[in-house]
NUGU-212487 format. One record per residue: x, y, z of N, C-alpha, C in turn; residue in three letters. Coordinates in pm, whole numbers. Each point is the difference from the previous one (the first is absolute). Example, Ala and Ser with C-alpha at 12.3 -4.5 7.8 and 13.67 -1.06 7.14 Angstrom:
2
1319; -569; 780; -89; 119; 0; 90; 120; 0; ala
-35; 105; -72; 82; 119; 6; -77; 109; 73; ser
END
This chain:
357
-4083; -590; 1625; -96; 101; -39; 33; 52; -140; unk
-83; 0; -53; 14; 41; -152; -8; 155; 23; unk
63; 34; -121; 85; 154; 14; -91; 89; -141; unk
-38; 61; 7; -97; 93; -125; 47; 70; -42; unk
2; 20; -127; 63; 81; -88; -76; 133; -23; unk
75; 133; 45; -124; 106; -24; 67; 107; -138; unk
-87; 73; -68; 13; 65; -97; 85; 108; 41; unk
11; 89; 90; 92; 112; 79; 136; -61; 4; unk
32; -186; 34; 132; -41; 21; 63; -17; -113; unk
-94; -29; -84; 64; -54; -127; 69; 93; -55; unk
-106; 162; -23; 63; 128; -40; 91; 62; 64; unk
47; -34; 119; 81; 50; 79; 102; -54; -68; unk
70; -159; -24; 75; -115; -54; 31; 75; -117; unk
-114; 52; -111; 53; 48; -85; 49; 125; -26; unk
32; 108; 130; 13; 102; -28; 152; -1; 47; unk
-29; -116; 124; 136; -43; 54; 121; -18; -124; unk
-49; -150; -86; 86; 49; -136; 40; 84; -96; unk
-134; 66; 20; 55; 110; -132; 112; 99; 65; unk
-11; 46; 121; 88; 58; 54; 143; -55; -1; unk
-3; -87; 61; 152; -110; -66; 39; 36; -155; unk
-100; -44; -64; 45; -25; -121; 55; 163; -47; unk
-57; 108; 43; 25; 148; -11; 168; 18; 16; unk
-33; -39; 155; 160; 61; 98; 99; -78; -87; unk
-9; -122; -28; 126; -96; -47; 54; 50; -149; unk
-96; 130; -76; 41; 16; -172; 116; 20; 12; unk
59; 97; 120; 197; 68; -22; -28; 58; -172; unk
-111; 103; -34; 13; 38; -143; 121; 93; 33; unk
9; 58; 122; 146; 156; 8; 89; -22; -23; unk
102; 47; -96; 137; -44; -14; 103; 70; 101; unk
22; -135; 39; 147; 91; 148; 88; 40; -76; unk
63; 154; 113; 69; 27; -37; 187; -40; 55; unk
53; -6; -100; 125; -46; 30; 62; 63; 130; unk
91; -78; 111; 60; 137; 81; 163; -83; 18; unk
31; 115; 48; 161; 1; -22; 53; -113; 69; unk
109; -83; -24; 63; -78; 152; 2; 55; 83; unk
17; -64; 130; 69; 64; 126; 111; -75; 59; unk
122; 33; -20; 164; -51; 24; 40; 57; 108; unk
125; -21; 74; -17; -182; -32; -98; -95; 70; unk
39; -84; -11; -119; -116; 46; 55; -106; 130; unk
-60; -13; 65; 8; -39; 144; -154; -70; 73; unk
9; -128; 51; -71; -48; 49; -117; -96; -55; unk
-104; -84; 45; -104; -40; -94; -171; 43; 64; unk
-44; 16; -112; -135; 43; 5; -84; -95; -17; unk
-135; -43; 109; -58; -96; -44; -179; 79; -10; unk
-63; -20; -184; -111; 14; 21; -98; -118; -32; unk
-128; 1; 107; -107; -86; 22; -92; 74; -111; unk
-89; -123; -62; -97; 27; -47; -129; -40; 104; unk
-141; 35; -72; -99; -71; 112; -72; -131; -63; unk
35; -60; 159; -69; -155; -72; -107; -43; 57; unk
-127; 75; 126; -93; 3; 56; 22; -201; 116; unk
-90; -49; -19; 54; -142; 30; 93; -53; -14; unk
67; 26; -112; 113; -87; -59; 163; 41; 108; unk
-81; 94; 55; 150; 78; 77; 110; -84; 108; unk
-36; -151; -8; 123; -56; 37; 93; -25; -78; unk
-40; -34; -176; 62; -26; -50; 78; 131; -40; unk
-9; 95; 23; 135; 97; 15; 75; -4; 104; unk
-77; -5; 149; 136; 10; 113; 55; -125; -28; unk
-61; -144; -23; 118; -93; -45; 108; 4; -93; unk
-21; 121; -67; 103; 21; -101; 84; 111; 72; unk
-22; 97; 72; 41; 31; 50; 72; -53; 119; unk
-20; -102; 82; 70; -91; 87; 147; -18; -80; unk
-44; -50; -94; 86; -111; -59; 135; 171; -68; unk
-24; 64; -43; 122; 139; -9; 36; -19; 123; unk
-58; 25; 108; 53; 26; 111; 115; -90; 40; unk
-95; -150; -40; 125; -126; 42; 108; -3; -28; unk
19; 62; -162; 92; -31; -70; 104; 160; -31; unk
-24; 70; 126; 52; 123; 5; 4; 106; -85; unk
-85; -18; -72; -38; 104; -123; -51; 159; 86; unk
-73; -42; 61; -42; 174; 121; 83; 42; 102; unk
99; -42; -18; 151; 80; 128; -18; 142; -52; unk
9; 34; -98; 68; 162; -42; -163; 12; -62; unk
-136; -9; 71; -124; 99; -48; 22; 141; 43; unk
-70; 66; -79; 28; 162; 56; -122; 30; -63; unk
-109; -82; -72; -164; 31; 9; -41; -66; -62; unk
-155; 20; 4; -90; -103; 21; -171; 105; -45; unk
-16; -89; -103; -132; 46; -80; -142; -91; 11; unk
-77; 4; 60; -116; -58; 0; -120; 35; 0; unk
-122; -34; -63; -101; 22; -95; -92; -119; 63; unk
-171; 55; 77; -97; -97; 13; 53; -125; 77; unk
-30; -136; -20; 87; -73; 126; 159; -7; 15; unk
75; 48; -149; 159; 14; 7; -10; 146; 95; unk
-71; 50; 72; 6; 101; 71; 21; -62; 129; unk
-110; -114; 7; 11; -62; 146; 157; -101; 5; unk
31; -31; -105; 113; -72; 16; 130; 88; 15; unk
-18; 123; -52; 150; 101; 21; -16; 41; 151; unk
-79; 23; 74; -27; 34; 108; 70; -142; 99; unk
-76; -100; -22; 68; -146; 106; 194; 20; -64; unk
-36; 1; -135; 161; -33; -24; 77; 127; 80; unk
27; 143; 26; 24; 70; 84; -8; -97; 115; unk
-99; -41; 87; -9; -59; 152; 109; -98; -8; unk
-4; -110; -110; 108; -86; -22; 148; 61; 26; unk
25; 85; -71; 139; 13; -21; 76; 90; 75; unk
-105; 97; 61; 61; 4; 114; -28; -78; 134; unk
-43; -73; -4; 19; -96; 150; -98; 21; 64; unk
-108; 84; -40; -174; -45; 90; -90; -109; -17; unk
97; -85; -136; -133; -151; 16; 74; -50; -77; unk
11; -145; 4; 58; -133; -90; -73; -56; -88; unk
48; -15; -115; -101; -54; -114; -80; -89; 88; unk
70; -132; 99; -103; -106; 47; -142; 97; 55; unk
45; 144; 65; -110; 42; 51; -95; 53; -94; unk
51; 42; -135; -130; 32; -56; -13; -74; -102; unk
60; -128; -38; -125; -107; -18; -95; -82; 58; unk
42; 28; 124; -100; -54; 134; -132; 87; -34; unk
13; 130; -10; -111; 106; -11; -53; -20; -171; unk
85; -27; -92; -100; -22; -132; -51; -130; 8; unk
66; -115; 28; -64; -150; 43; -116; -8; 106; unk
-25; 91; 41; -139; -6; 81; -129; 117; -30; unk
36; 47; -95; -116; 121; -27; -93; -137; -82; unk
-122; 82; -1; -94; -22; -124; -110; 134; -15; unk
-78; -39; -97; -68; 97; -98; -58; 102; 104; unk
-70; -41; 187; -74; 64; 48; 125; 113; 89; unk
131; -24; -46; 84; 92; 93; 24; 124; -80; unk
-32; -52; -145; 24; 166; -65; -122; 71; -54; unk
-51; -99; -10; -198; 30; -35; -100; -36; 17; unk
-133; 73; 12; -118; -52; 34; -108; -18; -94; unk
-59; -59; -60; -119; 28; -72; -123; 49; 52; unk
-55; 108; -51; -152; -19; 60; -49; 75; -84; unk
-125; -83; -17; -78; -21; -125; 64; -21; -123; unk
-43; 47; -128; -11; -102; -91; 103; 70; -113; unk
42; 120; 0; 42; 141; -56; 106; 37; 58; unk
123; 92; -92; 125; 12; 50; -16; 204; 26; unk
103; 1; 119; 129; -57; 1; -72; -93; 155; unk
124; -85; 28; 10; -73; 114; 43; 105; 112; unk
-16; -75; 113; 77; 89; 103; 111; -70; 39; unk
79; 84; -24; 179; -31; 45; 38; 99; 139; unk
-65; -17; 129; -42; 49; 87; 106; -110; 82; unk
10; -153; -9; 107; -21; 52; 126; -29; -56; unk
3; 60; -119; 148; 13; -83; 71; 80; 107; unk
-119; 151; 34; 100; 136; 68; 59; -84; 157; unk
-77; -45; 23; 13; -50; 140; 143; -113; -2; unk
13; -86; -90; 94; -71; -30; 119; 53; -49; unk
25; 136; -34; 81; 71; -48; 32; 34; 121; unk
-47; 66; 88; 4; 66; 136; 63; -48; 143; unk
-38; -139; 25; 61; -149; 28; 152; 21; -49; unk
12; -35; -89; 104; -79; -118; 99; 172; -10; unk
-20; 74; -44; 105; 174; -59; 7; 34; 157; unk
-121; 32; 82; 51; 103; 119; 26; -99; 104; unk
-92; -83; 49; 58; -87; 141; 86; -87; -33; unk
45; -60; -105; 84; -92; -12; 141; 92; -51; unk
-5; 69; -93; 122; 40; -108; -8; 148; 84; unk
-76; 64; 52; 39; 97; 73; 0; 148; -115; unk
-83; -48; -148; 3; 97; -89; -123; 61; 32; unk
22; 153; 9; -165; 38; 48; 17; 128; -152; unk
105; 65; -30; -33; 96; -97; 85; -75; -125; unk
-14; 84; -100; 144; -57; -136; 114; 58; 33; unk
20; 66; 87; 143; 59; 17; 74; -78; 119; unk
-114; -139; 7; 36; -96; 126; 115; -136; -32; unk
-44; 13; -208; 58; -93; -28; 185; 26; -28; unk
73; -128; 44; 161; 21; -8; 35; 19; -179; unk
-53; -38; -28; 55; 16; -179; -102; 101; -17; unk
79; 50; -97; -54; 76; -91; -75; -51; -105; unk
-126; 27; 26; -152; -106; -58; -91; 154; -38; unk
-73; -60; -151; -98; 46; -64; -123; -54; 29; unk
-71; 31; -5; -138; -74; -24; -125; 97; -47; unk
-30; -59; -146; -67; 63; -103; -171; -3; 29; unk
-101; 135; 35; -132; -37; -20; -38; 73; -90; unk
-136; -26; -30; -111; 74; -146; -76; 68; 53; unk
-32; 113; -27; -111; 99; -32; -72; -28; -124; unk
-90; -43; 4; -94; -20; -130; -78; 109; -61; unk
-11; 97; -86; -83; 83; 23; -100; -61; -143; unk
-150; -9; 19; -58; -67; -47; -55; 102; -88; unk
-6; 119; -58; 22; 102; -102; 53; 82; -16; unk
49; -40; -110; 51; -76; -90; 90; -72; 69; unk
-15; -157; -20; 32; -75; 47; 152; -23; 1; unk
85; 30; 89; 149; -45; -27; 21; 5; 120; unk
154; -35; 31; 69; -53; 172; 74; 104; 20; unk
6; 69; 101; 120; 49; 93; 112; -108; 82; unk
77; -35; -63; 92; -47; 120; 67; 105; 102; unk
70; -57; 107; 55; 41; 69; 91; -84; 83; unk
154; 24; 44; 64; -122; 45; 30; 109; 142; unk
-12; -83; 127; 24; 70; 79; 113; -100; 60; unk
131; 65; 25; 110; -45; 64; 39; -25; 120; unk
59; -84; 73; 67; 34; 134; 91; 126; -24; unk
74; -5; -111; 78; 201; -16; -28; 12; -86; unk
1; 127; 33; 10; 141; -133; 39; -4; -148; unk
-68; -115; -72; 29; 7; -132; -95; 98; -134; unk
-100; 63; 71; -99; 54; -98; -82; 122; 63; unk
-65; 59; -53; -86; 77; 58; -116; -43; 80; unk
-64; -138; -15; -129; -1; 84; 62; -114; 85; unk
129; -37; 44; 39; -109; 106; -52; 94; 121; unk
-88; -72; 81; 40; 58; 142; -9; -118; 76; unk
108; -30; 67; 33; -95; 86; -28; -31; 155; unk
-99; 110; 38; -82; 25; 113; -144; -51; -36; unk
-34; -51; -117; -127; -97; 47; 40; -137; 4; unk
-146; -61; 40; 24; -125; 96; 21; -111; -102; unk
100; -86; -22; -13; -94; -30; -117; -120; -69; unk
-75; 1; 95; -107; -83; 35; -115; 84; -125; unk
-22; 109; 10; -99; 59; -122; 34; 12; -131; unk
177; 15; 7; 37; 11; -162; -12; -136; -23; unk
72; -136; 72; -34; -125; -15; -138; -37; -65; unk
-89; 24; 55; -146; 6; 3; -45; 69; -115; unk
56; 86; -65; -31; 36; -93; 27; -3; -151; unk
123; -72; 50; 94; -32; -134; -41; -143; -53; unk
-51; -60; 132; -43; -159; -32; -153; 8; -50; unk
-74; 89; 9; -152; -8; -24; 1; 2; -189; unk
-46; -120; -11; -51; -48; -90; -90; 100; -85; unk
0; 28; -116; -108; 83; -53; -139; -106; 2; unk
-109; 64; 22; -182; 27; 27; 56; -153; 104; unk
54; -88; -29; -5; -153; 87; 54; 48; 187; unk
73; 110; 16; 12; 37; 130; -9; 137; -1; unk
-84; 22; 92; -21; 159; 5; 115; 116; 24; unk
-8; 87; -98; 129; 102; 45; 9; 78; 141; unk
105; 49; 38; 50; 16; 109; 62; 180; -7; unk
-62; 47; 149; 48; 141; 28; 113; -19; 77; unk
94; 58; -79; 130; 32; 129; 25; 104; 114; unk
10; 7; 70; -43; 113; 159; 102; 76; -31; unk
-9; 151; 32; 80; 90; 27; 111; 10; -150; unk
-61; 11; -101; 57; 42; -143; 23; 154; -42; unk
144; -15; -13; 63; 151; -8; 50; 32; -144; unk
26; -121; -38; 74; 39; -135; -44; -83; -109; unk
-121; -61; 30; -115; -18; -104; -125; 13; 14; unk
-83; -19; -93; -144; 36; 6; -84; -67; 128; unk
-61; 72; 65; -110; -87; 81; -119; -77; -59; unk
48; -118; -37; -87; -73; -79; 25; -172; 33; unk
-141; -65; -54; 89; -116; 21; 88; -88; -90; unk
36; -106; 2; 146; -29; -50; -67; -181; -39; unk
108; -4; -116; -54; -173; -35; 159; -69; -51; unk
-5; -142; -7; 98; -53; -60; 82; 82; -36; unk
162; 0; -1; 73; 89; -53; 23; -72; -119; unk
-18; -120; -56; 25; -69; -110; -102; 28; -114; unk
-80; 63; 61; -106; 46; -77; 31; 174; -114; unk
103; -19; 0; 59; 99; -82; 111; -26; -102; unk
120; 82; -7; 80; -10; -55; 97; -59; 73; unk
-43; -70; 126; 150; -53; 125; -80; -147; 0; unk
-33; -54; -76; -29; -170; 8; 140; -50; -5; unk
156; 65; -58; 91; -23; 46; 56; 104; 16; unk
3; 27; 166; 53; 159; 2; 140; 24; 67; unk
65; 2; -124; 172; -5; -12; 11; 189; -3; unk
-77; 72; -51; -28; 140; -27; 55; 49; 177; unk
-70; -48; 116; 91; 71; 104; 158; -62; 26; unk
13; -94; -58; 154; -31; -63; 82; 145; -27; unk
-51; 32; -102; 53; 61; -95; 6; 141; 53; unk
-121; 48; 131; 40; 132; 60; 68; -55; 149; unk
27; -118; 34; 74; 16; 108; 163; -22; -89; unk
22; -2; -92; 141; -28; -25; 5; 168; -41; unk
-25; 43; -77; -42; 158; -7; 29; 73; 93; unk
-135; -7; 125; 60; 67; 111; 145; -30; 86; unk
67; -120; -23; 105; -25; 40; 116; 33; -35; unk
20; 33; -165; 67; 32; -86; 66; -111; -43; unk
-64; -126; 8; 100; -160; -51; -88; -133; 18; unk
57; -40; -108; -89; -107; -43; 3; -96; 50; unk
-52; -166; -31; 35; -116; 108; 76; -71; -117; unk
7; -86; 99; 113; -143; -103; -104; -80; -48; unk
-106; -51; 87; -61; -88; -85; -152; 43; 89; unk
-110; -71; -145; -124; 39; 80; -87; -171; -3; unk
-95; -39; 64; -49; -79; -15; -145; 8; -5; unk
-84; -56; -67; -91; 53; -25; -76; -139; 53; unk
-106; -7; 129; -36; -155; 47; -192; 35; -43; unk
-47; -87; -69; -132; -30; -19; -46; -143; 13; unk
-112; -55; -19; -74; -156; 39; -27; -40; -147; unk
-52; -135; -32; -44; -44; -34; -94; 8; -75; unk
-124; 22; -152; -75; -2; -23; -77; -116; -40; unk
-123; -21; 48; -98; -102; -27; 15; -9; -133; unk
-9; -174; -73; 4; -17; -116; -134; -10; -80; unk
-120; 34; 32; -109; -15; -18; -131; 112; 67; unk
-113; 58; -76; -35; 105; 60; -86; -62; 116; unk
-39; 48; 115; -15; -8; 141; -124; 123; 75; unk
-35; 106; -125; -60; 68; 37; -115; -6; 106; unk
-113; -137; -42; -63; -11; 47; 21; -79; 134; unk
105; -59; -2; 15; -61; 145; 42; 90; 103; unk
83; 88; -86; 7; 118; 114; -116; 46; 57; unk
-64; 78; -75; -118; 48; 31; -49; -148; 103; unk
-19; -98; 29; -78; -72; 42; 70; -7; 173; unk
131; 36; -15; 64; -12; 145; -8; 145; 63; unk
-93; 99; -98; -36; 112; 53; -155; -2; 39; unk
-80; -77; -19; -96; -3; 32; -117; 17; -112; unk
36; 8; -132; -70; 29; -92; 1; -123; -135; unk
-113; 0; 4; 0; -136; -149; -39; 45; -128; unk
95; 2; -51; -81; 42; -193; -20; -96; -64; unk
-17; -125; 44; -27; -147; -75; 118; 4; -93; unk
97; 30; 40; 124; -41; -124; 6; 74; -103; unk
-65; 150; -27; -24; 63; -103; 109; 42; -19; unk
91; 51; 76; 117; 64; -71; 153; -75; -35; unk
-7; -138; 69; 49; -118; -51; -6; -16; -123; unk
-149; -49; -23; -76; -22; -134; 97; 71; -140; unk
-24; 160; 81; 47; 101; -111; 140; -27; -41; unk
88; -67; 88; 124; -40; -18; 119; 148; 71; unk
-102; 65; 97; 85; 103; 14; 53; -27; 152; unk
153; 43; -28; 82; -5; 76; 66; 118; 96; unk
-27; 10; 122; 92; 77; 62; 134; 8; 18; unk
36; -117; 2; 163; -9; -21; 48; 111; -98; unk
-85; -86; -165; 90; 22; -72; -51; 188; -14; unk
-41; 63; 37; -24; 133; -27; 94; 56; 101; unk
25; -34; 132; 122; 20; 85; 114; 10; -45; unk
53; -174; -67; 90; -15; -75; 39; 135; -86; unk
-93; 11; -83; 9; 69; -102; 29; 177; 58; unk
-23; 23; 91; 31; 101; 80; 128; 38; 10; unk
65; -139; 67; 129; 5; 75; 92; 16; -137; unk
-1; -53; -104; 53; -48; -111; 11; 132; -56; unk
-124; 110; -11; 51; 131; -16; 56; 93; 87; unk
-15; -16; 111; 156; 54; 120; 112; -73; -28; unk
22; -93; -21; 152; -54; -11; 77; 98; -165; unk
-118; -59; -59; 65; 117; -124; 20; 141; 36; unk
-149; 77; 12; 73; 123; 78; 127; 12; 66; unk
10; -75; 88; 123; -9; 69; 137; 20; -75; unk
-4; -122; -73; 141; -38; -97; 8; 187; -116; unk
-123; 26; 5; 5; 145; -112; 71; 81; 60; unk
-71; 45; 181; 28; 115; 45; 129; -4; 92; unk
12; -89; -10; 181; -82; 99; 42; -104; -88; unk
89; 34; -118; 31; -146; -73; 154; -12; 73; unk
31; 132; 116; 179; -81; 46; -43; -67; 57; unk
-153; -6; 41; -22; -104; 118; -23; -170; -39; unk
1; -13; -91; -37; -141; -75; 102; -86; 8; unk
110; 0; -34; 145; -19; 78; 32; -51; 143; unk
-97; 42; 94; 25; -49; 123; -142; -10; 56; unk
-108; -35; -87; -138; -36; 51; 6; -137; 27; unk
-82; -64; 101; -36; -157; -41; -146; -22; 44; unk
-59; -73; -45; -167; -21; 67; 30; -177; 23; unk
-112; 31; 58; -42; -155; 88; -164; -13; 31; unk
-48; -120; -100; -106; -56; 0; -24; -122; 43; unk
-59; -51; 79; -7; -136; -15; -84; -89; -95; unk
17; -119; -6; -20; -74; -114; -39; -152; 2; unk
-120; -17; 71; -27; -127; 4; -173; -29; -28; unk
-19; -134; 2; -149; -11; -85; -143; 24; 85; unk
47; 32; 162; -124; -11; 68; -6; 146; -15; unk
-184; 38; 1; -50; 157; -1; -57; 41; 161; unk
-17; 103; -19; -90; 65; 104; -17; 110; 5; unk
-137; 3; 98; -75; 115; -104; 52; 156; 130; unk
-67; 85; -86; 101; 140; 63; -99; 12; 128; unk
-87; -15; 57; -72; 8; 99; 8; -113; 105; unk
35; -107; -32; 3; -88; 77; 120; 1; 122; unk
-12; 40; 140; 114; -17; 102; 0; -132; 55; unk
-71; -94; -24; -22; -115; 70; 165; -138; -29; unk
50; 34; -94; 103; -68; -62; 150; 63; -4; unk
5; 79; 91; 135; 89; 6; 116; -114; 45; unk
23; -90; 67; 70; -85; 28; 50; -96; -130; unk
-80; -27; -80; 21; -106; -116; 68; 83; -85; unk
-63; 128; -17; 90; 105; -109; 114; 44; 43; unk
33; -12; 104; 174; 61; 82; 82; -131; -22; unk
-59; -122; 15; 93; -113; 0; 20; 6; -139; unk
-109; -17; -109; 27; 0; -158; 100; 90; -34; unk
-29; 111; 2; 99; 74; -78; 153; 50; 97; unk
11; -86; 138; 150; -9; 53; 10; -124; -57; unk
-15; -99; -54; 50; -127; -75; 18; 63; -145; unk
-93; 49; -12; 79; 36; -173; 76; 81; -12; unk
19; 116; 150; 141; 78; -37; 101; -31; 17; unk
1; -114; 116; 148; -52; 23; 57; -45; -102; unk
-81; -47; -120; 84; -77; -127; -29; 128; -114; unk
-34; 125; 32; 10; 91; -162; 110; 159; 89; unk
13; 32; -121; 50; 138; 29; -104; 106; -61; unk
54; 110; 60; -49; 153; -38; -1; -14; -122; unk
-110; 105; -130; 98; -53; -126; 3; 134; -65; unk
83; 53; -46; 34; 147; -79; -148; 37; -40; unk
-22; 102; -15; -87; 99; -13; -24; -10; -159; unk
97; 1; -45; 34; 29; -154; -72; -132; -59; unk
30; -133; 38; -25; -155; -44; -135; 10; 58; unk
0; 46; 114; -203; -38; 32; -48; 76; -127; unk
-13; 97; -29; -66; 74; -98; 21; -41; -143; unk
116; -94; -2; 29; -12; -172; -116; -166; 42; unk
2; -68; 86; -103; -109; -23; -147; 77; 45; unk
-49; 78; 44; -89; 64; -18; -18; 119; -60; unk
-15; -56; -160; -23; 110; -66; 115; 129; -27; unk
62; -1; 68; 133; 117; -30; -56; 128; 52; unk
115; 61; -17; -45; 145; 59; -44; 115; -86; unk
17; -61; -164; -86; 76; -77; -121; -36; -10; unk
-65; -70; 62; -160; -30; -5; -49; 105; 23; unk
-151; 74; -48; -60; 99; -38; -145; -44; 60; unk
END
């Protein structure tokens, strides 16, 4: 069945970007904050990789293998690195075996986290919640954030659309900030941290005490596209820093994809934004690239014991697509078994450096 392109989707697509292109400037200059000594343990933060999110728990497998997560003492995750800090908790303490939740990413596809209907976004991610629900409370036994064993962040957005800018907010399993409360459910901050801006509809969290009653979108959709920032107040509230941090993200498509996305959403622009040569990646990219700097500004003791992990091979895929989660977990566990983590400092001097502007 041929799929129609309507004038409402298209403008939606483009408001979708401009908003991206908004949230990702990082024009604010962070401010510097003090160490926190001494230092003890390792910190691992997720970025969000929507589809791509095996190719982080495979990178994450592979720390695990090689005993790098014995001494975690927290855990930062953002949009689907939200859904992956959550399983990695179930992992490590002993509620599920990697075999078991690649059994569960090797069998999803597109209709377990979303629905289309009609022609116009957002989708319904109606059985994302349900699959969260399954998977966090009947399986992992997580029903609130104060359910999870590590000490885990997970960053969502308040958008306020005038004047247009983001509220973040990181709500903790503990007490690292003023708006953590660790008595809501799992399953809604999940749900809300993963919702996609205009492409998945935002999400109300139930029973909100120590933030706004409103609803909530991507937490990457702010200033936490790498959100090392509740890093920096759980070592704070602790009074001591970690030994090493790792910073795990996916893959970016080498070529723009816009319109195919859109097409596994249900919408056809005849290739128009292909055409244009515009890329979602690289405006993502370009996102993350100004959090890592931030980062290195507002924590440079931390650069010293940072490492990130990308994977790096020639096949793409697109950020909507769940149908291929099996091919992307095997790819990037073959390319980690033969690479390492690589300093924080060297990723940034081959991309551009950390004085890029």
């Amino acid at each position: 069945m041929k799929i129609k392109t309507s004038i409402p989707a298209l403008v939606t697509v483009i408001i979708a970007v401009t908003v991206v292109l908004i949230l990702t400037r990082g024009d604010k200059k962070p401010e510097t904050v003090a160490s926190a000594e001494p230092r003890e343990g390792v910190a691992v933060i997720i970025t969000g990789a929507a589809a791509r999110i095996p190719q982080e728990a495979a990178l994450l497998e592979e720390l695990d293998k090689r005993g790098l997560l014995k001494d975690l003492v927290f855990i930062s995750g953002v949009s689907s690195g939200a859904i992956n800090a959550v399983m990695l908790n179930g992992i490590l303490s002993g509620r599920m075996t990697w075999d078991e939740y690649r059994n569960i990413l090797f069998n999803l596809k597109n209709s377990d986290v979303y629905v289309q209907e009609g022609h116009s976004f957002p989708v319904n991610t109606s059985p994302a919640r349900e699959l969260y629900r399954r998977v966090f409370e009947d399986s992992l036994g997580f029903h609130t954030v104060s359910d999870l064993p590590y000490p885990t962040a997970i960053s969502i957005t308040h958008l306020n659309r005038l004047p247009l800018k983001a509220d973040v907010y990181r709500m903790c399993s503990r007490k690292i900030n003023e708006e953590t409360d660790s008595s809501l459910s799992i399953v809604d901050v999940v749900m809300a941290s993963s919702a996609f801006p205009v492409a998945f509809p935002p999400v109300r969290i139930e029973n909100v005490k120590t933030i706004p009653d409103v609803e909530y979108i991507d937490g990457a959709a702010s200033e936490d596209m790498v959100p090392y920032k509740a890093l920096l107040e759980f070592e704070k509230s602790r009074g001591a820093g970690v030994e090493k941090v790792y910073i795990i993200s996916r893959k970016s498509d080498s070529m723009p994809q816009v319109s195919e996305e859109l097409r596994g959403l249900g919408i056809n622009d005849k290739g128009l934004f292909d055409k244009l040569g515009l890329s979602l990646d690289a405006i993502i990219d370009k996102g993350i690239l100004k959090r890592l700097n931030a980062y290195v500004e507002e924590a440079p003791d931390h650069v010293p014991v940072t490492y990130i992990w990308v994977p790096d091979f020639t096949e793409d895929f697109l950020l909507f697509n769940f149908d291929n989660l099996k091919e992307q977990y095997e790819l990037t566990s073959g390319w980690a078994d033969a690479h390492q983590p690589v300093p924080l400092e060297d990723y940034l001097m081959n991309h551009h450096g950390p004085g890029e502007q």
